[in-house]
MILOZA-224027 format. One record per residue: z, x, y of N, C-alpha, C in turn. Coordinates in steps of 0.001 Angstrom, whole numbers, plus 500000, padded with zeros to 6 digits. Layout:
# residues N
[[Z; X; Y]; [Z; X; Y]; [Z; X; Y]]
...
This chain:
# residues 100
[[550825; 492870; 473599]; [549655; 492995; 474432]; [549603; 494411; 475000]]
[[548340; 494988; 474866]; [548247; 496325; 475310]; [548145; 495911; 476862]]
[[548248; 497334; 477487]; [547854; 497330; 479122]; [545933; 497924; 478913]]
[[545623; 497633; 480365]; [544216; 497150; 480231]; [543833; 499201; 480638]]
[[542768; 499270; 480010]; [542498; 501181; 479486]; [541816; 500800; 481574]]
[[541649; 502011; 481975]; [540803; 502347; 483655]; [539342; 502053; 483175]]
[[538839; 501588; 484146]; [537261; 501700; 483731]; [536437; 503146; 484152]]
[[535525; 503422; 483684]; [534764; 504880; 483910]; [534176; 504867; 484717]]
[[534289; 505680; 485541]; [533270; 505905; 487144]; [532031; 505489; 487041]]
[[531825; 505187; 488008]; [530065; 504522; 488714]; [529148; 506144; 488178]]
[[528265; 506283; 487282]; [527148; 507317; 487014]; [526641; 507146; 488656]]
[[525921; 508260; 489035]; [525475; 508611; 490241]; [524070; 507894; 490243]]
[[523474; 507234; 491232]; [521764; 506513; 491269]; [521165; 507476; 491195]]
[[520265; 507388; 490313]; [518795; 508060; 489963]; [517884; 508329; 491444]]
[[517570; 509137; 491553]; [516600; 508576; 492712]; [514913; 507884; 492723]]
[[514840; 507391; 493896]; [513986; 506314; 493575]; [512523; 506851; 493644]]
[[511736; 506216; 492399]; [510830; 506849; 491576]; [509395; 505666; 491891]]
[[508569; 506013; 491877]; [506924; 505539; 492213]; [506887; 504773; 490691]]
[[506456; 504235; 490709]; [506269; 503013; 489399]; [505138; 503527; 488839]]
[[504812; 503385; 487582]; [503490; 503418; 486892]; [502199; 502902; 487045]]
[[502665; 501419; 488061]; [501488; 501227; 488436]; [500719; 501349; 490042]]
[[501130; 502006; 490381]; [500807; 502843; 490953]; [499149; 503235; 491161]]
[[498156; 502212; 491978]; [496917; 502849; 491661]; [496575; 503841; 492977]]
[[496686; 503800; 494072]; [496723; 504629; 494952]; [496918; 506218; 494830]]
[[496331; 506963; 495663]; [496444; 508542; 494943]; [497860; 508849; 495065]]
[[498512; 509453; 494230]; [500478; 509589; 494157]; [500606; 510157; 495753]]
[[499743; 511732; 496140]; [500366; 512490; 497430]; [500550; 511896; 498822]]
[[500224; 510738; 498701]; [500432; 509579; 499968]; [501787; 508999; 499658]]
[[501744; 508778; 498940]; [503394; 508286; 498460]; [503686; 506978; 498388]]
[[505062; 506497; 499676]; [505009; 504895; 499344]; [504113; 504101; 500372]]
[[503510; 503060; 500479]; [502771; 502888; 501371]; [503739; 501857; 502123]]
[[503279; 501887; 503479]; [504175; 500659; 504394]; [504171; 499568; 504436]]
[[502721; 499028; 504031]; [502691; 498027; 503338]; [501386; 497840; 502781]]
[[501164; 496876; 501307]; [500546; 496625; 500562]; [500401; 495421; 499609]]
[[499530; 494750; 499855]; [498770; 493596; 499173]; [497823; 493556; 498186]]
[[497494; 492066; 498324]; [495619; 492020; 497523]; [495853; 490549; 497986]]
[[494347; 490097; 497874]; [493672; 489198; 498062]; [492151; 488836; 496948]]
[[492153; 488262; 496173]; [491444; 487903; 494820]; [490965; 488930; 494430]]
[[489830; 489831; 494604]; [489348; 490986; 493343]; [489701; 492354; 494391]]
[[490258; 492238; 495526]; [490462; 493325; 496003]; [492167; 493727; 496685]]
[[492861; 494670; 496640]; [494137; 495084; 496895]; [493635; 496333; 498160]]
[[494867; 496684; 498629]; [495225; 497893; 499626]; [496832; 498205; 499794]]
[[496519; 499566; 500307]; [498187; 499442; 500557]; [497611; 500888; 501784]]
[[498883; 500317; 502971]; [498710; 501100; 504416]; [499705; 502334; 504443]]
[[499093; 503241; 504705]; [499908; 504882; 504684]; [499778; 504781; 505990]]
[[500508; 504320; 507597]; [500510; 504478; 509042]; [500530; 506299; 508990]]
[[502003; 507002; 508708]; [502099; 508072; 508911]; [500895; 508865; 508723]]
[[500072; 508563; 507369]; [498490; 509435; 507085]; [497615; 509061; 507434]]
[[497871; 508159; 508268]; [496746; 507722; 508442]; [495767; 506962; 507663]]
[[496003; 506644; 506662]; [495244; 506377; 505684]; [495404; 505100; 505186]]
[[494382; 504302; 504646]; [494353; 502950; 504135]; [493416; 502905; 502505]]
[[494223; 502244; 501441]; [493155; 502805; 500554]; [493293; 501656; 499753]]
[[491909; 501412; 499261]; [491444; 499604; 498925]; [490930; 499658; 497571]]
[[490924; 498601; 496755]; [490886; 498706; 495480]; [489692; 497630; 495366]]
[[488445; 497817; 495704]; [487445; 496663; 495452]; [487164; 496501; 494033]]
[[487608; 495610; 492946]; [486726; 494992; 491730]; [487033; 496626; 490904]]
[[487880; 497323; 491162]; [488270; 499067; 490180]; [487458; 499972; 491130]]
[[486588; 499397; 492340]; [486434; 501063; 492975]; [487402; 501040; 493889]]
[[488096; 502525; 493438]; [489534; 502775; 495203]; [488502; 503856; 495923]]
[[488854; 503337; 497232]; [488236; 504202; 498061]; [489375; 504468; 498999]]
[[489684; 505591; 499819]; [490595; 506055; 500624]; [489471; 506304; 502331]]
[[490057; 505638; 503526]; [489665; 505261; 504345]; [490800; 506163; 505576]]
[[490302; 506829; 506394]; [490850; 506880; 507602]; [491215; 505744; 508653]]
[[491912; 505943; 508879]; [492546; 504766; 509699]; [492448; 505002; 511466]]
[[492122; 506162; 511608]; [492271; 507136; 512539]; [493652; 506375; 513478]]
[[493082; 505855; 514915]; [494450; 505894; 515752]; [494918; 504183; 515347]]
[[494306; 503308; 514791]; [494435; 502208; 514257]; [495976; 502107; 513642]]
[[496618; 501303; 513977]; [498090; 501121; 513735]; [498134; 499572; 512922]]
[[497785; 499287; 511323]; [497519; 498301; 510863]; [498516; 496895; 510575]]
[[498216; 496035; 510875]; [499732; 495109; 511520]; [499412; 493911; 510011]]
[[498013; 493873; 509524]; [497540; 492436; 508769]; [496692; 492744; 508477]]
[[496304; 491921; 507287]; [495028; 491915; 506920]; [494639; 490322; 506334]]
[[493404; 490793; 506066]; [492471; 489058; 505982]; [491265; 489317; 505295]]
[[491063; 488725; 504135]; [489672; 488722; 503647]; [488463; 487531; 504023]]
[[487036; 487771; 504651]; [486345; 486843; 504416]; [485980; 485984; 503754]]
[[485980; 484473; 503513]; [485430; 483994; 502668]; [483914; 483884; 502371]]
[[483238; 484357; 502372]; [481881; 484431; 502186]; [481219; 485014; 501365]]
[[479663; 485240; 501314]; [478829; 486075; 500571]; [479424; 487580; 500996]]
[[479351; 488101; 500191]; [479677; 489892; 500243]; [480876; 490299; 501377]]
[[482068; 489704; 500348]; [483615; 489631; 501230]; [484043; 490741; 502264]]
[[484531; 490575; 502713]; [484809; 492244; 503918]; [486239; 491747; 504341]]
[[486549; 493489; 504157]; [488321; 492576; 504692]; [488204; 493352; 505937]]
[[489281; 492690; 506611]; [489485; 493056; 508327]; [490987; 493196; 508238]]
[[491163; 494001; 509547]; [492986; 494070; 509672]; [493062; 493653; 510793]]
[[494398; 492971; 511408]; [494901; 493301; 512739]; [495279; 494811; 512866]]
[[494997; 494603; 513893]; [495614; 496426; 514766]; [496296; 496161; 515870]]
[[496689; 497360; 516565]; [496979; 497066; 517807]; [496316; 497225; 518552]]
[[494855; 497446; 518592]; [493699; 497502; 519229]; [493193; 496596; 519028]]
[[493196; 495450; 518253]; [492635; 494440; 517884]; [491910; 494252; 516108]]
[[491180; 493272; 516017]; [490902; 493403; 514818]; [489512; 493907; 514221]]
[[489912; 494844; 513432]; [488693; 495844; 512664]; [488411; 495657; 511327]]
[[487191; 495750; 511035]; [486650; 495514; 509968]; [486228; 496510; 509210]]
[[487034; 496871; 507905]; [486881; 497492; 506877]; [485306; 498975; 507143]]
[[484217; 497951; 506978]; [483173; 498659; 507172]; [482601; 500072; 508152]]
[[484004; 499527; 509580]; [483729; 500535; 510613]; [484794; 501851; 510239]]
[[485303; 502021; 509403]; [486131; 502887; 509258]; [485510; 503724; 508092]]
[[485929; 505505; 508249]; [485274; 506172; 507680]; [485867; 506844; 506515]]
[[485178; 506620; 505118]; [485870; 506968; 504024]; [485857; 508398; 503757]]
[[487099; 508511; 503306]; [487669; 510073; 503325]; [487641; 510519; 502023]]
[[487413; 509458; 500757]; [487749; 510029; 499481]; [487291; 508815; 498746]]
């Protein structure tokens, strides 16, 4: 019986890389958090301020201004509108001003 050979060092971690799918503009980066809800997605940039929503393939990028986004919620109704909690309370998509 041979003796057992050393095993080869741990390779060093890659560092961690943005995925391909990825629809949000890349220079925002990772978002803090991000969902969807049936034909529409988002994902929350707090630090940029920024919130950016994926209605049915149009992304639109939204200021968030002092809005600190905690949740979100889509309407069930005719011509859906999503709303967030804040810490100001809850705001609706529509009142916020698109940046891009």
């Amino acid at each position: 019986m041979e003796p057992m050979k050393p095993m080869e060092p741990m390779k060093p971690m890659a560092p961690m890389q943005l995925s391909n799918d990825v629809w949000w503009p890349r220079d925002l980066g990772q978002p803090n958090s991000s969902g969807s809800q049936n034909d529409m997605r988002y994902a929350y940039f707090g630090d940029k301020h920024r919130l950016v929503v994926d209605a049915g393939g149009q992304v639109k990028t939204y200021d968030t201004g002092s809005y600190r986004i905690q949740g979100f919620g889509q309407q069930q109704r005719q011509g859906s509108s999503l709303t967030f909690a804040s810490d100001q309370g809850p705001v609706d998509l529509g009142s916020l001003q698109v940046v891009s």
